[in-house]
C-alpha positions as CSV (number, residue, x, y, z in Angstrom):
1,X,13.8,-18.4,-1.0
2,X,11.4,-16.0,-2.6
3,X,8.5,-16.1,-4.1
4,X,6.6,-18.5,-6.9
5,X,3.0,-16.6,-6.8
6,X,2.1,-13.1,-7.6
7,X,3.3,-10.2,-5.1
8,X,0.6,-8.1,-3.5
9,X,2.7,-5.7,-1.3
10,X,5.8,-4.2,-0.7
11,X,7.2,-2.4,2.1
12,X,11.0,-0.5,3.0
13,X,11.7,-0.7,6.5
14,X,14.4,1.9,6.9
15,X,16.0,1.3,10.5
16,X,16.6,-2.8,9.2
17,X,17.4,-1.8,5.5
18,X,15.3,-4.3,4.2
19,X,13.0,-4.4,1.8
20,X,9.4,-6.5,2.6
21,X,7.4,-8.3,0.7
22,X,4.0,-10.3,1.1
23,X,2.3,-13.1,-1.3
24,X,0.9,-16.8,-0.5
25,X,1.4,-19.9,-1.0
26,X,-0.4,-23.4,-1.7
27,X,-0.1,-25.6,0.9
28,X,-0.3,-28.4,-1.5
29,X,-3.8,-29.9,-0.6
30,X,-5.8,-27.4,-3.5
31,X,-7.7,-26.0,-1.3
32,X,-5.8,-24.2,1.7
33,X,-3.4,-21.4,1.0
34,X,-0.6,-20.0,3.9
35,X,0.8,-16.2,3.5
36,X,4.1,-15.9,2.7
37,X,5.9,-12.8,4.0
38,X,10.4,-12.5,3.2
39,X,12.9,-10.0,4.3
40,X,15.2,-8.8,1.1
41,X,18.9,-8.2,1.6
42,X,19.2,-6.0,-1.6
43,X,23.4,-6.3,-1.3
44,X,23.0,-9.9,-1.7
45,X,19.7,-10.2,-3.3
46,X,18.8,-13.3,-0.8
47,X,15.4,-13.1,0.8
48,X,14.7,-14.6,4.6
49,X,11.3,-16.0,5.7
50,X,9.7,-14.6,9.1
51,X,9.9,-17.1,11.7
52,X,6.5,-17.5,13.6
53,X,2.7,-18.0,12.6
54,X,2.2,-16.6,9.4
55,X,-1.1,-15.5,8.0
56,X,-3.2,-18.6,7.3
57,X,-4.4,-16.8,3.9
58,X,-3.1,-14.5,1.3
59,X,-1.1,-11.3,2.9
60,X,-2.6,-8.5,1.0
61,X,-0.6,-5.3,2.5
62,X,2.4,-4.4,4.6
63,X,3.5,-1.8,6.2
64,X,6.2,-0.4,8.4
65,X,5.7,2.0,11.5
66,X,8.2,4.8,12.8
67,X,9.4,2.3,15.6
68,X,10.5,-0.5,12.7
69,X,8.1,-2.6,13.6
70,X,6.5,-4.7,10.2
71,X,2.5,-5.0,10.0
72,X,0.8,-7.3,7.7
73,X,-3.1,-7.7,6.7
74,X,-3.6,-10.8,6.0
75,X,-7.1,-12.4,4.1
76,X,-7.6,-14.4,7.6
77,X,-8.6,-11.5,8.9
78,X,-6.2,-10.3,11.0
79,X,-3.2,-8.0,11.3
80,X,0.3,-9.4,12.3
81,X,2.9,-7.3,13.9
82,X,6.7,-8.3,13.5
83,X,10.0,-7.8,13.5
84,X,12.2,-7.2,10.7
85,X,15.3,-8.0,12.2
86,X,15.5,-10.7,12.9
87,X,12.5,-11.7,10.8
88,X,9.9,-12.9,12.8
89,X,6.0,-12.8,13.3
90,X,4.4,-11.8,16.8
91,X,1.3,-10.1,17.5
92,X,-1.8,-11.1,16.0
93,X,-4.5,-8.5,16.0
94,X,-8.3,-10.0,15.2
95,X,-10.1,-7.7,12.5
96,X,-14.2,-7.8,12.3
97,X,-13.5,-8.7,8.7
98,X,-11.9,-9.0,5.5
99,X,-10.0,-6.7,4.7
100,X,-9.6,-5.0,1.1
101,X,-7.1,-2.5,2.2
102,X,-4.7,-1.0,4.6
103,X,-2.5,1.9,5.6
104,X,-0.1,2.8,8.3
105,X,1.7,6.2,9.3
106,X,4.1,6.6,12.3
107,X,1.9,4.4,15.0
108,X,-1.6,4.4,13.5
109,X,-3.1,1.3,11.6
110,X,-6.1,1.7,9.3
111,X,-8.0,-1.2,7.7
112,X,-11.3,-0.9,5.5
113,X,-12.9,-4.2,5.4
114,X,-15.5,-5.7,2.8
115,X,-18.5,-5.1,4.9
116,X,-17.7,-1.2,4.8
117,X,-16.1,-0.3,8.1
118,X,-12.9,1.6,9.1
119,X,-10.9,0.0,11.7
120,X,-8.3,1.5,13.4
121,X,-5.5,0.2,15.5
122,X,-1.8,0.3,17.0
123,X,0.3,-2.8,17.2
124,X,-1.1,-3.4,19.8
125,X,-4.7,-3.7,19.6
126,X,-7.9,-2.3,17.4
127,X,-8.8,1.4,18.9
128,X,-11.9,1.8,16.9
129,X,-14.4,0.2,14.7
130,X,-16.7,3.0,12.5
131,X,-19.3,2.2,9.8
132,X,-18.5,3.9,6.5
133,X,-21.1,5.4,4.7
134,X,-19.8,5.1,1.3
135,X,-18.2,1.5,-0.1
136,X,-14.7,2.4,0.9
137,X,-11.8,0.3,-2.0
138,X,-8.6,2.0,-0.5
139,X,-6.7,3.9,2.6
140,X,-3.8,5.4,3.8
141,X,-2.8,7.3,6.9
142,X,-0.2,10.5,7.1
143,X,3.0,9.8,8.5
144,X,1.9,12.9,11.1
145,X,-1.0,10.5,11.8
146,X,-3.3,13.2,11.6
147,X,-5.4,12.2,8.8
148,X,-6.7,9.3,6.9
149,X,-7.7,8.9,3.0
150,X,-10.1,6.7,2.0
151,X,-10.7,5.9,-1.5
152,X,-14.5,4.8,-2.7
153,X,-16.1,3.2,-5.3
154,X,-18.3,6.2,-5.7
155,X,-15.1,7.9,-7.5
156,X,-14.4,10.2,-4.1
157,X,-11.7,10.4,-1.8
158,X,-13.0,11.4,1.6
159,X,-9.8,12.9,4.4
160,X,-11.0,12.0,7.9
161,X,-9.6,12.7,11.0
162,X,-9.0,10.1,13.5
163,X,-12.5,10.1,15.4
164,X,-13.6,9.4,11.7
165,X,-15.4,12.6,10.8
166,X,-14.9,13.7,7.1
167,X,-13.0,16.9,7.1
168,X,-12.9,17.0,3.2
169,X,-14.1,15.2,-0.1
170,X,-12.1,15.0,-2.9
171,X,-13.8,15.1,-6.2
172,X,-12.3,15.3,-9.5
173,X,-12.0,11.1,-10.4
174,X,-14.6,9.6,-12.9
175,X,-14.1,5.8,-12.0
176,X,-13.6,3.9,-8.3
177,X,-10.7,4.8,-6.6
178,X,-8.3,2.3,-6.3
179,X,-4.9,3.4,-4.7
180,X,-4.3,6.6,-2.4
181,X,-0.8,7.4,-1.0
182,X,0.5,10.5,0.9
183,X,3.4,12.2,1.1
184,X,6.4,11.8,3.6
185,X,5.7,15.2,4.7
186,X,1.5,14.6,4.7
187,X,1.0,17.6,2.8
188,X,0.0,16.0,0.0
189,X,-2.2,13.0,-0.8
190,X,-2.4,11.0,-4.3
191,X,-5.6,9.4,-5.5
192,X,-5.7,6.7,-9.0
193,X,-8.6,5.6,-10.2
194,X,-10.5,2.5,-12.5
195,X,-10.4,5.2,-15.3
196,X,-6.4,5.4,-15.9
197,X,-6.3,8.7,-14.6
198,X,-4.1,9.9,-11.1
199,X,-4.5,13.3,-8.8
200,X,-2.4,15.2,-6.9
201,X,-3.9,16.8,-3.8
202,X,-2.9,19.5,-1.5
203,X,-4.2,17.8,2.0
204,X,-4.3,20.5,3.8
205,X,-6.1,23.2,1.8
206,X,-8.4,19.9,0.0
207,X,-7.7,21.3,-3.6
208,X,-5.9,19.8,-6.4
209,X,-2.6,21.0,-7.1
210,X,-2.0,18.2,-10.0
211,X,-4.1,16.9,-12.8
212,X,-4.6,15.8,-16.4
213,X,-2.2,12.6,-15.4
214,X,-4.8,10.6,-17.6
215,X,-4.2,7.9,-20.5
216,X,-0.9,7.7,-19.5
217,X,-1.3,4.2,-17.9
218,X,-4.2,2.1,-20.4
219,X,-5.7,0.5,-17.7
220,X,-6.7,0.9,-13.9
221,X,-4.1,2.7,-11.4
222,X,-3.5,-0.5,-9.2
223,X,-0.1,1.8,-6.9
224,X,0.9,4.9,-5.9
225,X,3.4,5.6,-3.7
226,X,5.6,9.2,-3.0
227,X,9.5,9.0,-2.9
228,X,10.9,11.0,0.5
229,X,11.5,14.0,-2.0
230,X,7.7,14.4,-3.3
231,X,8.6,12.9,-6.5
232,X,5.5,10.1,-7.1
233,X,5.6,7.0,-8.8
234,X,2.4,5.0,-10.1
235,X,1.9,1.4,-11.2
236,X,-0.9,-0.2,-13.4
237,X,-2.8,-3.2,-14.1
238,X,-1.2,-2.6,-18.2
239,X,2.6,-3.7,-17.0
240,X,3.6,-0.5,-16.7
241,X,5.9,2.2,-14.0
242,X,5.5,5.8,-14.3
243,X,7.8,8.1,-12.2
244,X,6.2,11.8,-12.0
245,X,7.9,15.2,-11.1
246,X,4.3,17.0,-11.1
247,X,2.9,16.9,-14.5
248,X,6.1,15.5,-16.4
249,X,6.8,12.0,-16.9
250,X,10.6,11.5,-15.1
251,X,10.8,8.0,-16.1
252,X,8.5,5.4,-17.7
253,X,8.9,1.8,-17.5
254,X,6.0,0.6,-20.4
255,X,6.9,-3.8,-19.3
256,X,7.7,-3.8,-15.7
257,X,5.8,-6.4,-14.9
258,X,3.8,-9.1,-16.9
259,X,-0.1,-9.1,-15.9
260,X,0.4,-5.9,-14.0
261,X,1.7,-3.9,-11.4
262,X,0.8,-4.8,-7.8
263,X,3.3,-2.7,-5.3
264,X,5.7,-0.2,-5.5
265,X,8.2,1.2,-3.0
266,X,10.9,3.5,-2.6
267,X,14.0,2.9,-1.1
268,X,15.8,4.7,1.3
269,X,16.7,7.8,-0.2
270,X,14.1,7.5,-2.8
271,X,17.1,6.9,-5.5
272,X,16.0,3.6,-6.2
273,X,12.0,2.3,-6.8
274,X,11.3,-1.0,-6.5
275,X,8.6,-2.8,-8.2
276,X,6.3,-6.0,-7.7
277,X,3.8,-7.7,-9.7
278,X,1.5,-10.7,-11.1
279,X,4.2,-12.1,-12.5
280,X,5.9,-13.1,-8.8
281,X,9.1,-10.8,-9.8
282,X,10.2,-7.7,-7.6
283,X,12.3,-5.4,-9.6
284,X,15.0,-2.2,-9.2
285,X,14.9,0.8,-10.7
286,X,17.4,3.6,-10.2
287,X,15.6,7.0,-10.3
């Protein structure tokens, strides 16, 4: 069983080999909607539900920690841990509101939420609660869990550590941010924006080390996501898959997906990309 409605997340969880992937589903009343989270066998190209409570809304992000353990936002504001193997939902984790984006790295859970706040967690439990300054669209923690990006719709990307203090902001974007992604090593981060264009930053020393990736894509940057060997592949709202080795274009998929690109995610190994979009498909690509 897999999916009939748009995909909004995809996820690899390496120790299971499975790959994740989130949506909803109408509970047949036209009005009340259930999330809908399955575990793909990619051998077999079956998919398993989770077992358990699922989100009683649309499941907008997953992610998967260093332990293997599966986290979900969900548009019922809250955060559900599981496990992949066997599939099943646990842990639910109340947010202060809804969220409109979330990251993991190795044990730390970040969520920005529509009334502007950052809330951070483990799988456990919410460890802090801080009011942004600046309308925040997108985030993503380092694997290292050293550092958190958070994209804006004031066309920055601010790097803040975990007590929430802004070490750095990124400048070089000319429309809202609307994806950020770092590196498996967290020495870089990626930013793509409402006005086609994505940057390549160097996290550490808060400078760009890639740009002019603009026009490429016709429409808003809607993915990023880094493969384990730094190579970087983006997804838009115009259909389409870029794969990027710095500046040059290493592959280029112009009709993945029909409406647009929602989630991308590389596989273990990074040899293969898989894609997700409007259209309710998930898709291969060998890199």
């Amino acid at each position: 069983v897999g999916h009939n409605r748009n995909i909004a997340t995809l996820a690899w969880a390496e120790q299971a080999g499975r790959l994740l992937s989130g949506s909803f589903a109408d509970l047949g009343d036209g009005a009340s909607l259930t999330g809908v989270v399955r575990c793909w066998d990619l051998s077999t190209g079956m998919a398993a539900p989770f077992s358990g409570a699922p989100h009683g809304n649309r499941v907008l992000k997953i992610g998967v920690l260093a332990d293997g353990a599966a986290v979900s936002a969900g548009l019922d504001n809250s955060l559900l841990v599981s496990c992949v193997s066997p599939p099943a939902h646990g842990a639910r984790i109340a947010l202060p509101g809804c969220p409109k984006d979330m990251g993991v790295g190795s044990a730390v859970i970040a969520v920005v939420t529509t009334d502007d706040k950052l809330v951070l967690a483990t799988k456990d439990k919410t460890t802090a609660e801080l009011k942004l300054e600046h309308e925040p669209t997108c985030v993503a923690v380092a694997p290292s869990d050293a550092l958190l990006a958070v994209g804006s719709s004031d066309h920055n990307v601010r790097l803040l550590d975990l007590a929430g203090k802004v070490r750095a902001t990124l400048a070089q974007h000319k429309g809202s941010i609307s994806c950020v992604a770092f590196s498996a090593d967290s020495s870089r981060v990626a930013s793509g924006c409402a006005n086609k264009e994505i940057v390549v930053w160097d996290a550490v020393a808060c400078a760009p080390l890639v740009t002019g990736l603009s026009g490429f894509h016709t429409t808003r940057i809607s993915c990023l996501v880094f493969s384990p060997a730094g190579l970087l592949a983006s997804g838009g709202v115009d259909g389409a898959v870029f794969v990027w080795d710095g500046k040059a274009v290493k592959h280029k998929m112009p009709l993945a997906h029909a409406g647009g690109v929602s989630a991308l995610a590389f596989l273990s190994g990074g040899g293969t990309l898989a894609s997700a979009g409007l259209d309710a498909c998930i898709k291969t690509w060998t890199i």
